[in-house]
KETOR-506346 format. One record per atom (N, C-alpha, C): z, x, y. Coordinates in steps of 0.1 Angstrom, whole numbers, plus 5000, padded with zeros to 4 digits. Atoms other than C-alpha are relative to their C-alpha. Layout:
ZXY;...
REM end
This chain:
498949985010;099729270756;501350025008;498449974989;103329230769;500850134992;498949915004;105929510766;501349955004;498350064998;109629440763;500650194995;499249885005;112429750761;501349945000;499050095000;115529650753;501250095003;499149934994;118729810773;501249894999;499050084999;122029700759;501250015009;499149964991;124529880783;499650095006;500649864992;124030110811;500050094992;499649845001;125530380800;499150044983;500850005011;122930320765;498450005003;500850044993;120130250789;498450124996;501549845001;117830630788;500150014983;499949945013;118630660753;499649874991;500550075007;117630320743;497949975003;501349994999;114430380761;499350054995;500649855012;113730690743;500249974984;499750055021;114830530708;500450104995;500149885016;115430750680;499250094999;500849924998;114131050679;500050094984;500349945013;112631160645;500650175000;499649844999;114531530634;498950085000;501249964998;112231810640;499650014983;500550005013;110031870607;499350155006;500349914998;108532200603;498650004999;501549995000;104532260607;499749984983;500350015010;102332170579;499550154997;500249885001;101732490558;497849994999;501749974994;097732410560;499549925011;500850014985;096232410596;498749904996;501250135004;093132180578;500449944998;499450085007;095431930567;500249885011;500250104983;094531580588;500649874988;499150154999;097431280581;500150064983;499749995011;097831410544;500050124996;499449875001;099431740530;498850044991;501450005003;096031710507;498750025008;501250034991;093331660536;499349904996;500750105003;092331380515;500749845005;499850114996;092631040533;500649924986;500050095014;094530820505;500549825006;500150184997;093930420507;501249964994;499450095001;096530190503;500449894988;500550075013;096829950472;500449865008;500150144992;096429600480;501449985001;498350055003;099729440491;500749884992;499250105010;101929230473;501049975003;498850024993;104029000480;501350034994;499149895006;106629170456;499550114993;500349835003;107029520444;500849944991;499450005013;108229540410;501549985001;499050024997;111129450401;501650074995;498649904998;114929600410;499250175003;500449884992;112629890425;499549975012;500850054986;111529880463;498350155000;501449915002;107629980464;500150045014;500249954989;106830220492;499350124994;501249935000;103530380498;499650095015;499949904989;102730650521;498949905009;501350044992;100430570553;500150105012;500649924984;098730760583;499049925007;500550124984;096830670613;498549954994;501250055002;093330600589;500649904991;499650135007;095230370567;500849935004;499550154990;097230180587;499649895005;500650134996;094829990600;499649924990;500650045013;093729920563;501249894995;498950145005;097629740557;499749925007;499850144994;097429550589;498449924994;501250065000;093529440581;500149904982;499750095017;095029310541;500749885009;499250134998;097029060563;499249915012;500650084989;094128930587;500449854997;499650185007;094828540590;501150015001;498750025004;098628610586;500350035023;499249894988;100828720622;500950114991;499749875008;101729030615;501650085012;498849954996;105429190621;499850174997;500049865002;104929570626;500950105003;499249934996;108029770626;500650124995;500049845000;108630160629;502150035000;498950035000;112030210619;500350124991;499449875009;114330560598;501549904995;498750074999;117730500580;501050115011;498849924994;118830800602;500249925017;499650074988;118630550633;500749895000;498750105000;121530350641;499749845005;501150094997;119130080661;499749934990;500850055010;117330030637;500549934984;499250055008;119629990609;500449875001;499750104993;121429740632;498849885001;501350084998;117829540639;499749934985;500549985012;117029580602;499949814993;500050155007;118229220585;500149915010;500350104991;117129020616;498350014996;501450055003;113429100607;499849974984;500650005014;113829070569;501049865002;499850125001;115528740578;499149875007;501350034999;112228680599;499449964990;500650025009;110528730572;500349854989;499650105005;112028490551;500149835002;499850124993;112328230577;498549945002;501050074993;108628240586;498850004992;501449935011;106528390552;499449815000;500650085004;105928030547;498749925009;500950024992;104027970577;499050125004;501049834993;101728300580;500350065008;499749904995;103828550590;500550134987;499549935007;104728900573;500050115012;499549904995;106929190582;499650114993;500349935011;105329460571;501050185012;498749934997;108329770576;499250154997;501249875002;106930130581;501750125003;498949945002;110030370572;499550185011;500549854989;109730750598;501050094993;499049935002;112530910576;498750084987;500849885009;111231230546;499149924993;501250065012;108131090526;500550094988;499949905010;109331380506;500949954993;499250035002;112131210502;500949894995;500150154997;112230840494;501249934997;498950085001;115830770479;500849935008;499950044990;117130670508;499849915004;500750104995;114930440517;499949944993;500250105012;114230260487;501949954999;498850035002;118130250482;500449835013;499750064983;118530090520;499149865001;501050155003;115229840511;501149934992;499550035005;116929760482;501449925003;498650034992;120429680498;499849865011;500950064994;118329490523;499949864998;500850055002;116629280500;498749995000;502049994996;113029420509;499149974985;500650015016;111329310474;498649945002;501449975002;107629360491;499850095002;500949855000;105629670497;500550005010;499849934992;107129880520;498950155006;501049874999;105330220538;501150085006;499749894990;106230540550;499450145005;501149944996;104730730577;499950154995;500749845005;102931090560;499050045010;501249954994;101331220586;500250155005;499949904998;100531590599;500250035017;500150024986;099831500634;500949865010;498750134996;102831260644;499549975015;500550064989;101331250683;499049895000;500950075001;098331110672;500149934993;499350185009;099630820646;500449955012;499650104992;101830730676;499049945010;500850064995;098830690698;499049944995;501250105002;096830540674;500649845000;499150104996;099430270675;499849925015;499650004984;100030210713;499750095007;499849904986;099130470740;501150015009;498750034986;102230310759;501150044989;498649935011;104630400724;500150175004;499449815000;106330770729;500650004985;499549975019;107430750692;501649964998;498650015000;111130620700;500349874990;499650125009;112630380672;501249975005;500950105012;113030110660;498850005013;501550044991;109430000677;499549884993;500750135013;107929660665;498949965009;501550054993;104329550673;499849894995;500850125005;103129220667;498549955004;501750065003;099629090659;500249894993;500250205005;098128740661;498749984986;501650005017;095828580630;499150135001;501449934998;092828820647;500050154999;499649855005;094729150640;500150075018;499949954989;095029150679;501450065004;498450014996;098429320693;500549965012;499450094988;100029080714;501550025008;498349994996;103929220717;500150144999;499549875006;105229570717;501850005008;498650004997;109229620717;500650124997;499349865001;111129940723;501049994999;498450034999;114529950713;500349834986;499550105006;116629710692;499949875006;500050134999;116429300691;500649934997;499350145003;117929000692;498749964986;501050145006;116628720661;498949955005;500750094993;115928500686;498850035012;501449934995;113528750705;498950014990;500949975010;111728800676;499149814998;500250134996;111628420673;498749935010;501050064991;110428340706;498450085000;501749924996;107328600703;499049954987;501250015011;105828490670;499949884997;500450135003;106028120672;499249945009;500950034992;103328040697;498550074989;501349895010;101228300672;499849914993;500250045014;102228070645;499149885003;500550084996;101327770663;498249984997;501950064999;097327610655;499550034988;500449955012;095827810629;500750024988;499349995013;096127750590;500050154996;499849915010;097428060573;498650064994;501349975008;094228250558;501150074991;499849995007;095228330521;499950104994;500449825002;094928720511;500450024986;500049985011;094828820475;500750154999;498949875002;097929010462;500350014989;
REM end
């Protein structure tokens, strides 16, 4: 798997390394409580290529259902991007992958967008999809143990946004990017993916 970091000016250089740094959040009030304020693992609903409409869908995920979104898009290349509205990065990055999306849904790819800002709190983010144009299923991460989602991810991610992973048809991850992107980076990494294999067809 290749890694890319992206340093736009020296003087931006340590701080685009480190990305965005989630504000602190306070401990969960139950010490049993693993990726859900429940303790109950909750699944995913199938995805769709749109969410209802003039509302943006967004559904919680943690490190046991995560792999459950990327595994609905086996067959597809998969666009995985960790991104808040409180990072400026990311913001900035934001309508280069949902102009991905758009450019490439027809050849088997999706951007599936994983928001790091309050679960508690979703206006924001739905406002900001919305604004966007995000009009598929969005997520955002609910987890109790934020070290361990990021390494279930990557071992090489420290949790800095934006972060985008890409996976080929086989759900393998082939790209990881730290820091903001060019288009045409995004581009060059997922057209070799797209290349050979037809599309497999996923029921949404």
């Amino acid at each position: 798997m290749r890694r890319r970091w992206a340093f736009w000016t020296l003087g931006l250089a340590v701080g685009m390394f480190l990305g965005c740094r989630p504000p602190a959040k306070p401990p969960s009030s139950s010490p049993q409580a693993e990726e859900t304020t429940s303790g109950e693992e909750t699944t995913p609903s199938p995805a769709r290529t749109r969410s209802a409409v003039g509302e943006p869908e967004v559904q919680p995920v943690n490190r046991e259902t995560l792999p459950q979104v990327l595994a609905q898009h086996r067959g597809k290349v998969v666009v995985l991007n960790f991104w808040a509205t409180w990072c400026p990065p990311c913001v900035a990055e934001f309508p280069d992958l949902v102009r991905l999306q758009r450019d490439y849904q027809d050849r088997g790819l999706v951007v599936v967008f994983v928001s790091n800002d309050d679960p508690e709190d979703l206006t924001p983010v739905k406002d900001f999809l919305r604004q966007q144009g995000v009009d598929w299923t969005s997520y955002v991460k609910d987890v109790a143990d934020d070290p361990a989602f990021i390494r279930s991810v990557s071992a090489e991610w420290m949790g800095g946004l934006p972060a985008t992973f890409i996976y080929d048809r086989a759900g393998k991850q082939q790209e990881m990017f730290i820091g903001a992107q060019a288009y045409e980076t995004f581009v060059q990494a997922v057209q070799p993916l797209l290349e050979g294999e037809e599309p497999v067809t996923n029921n949404q």
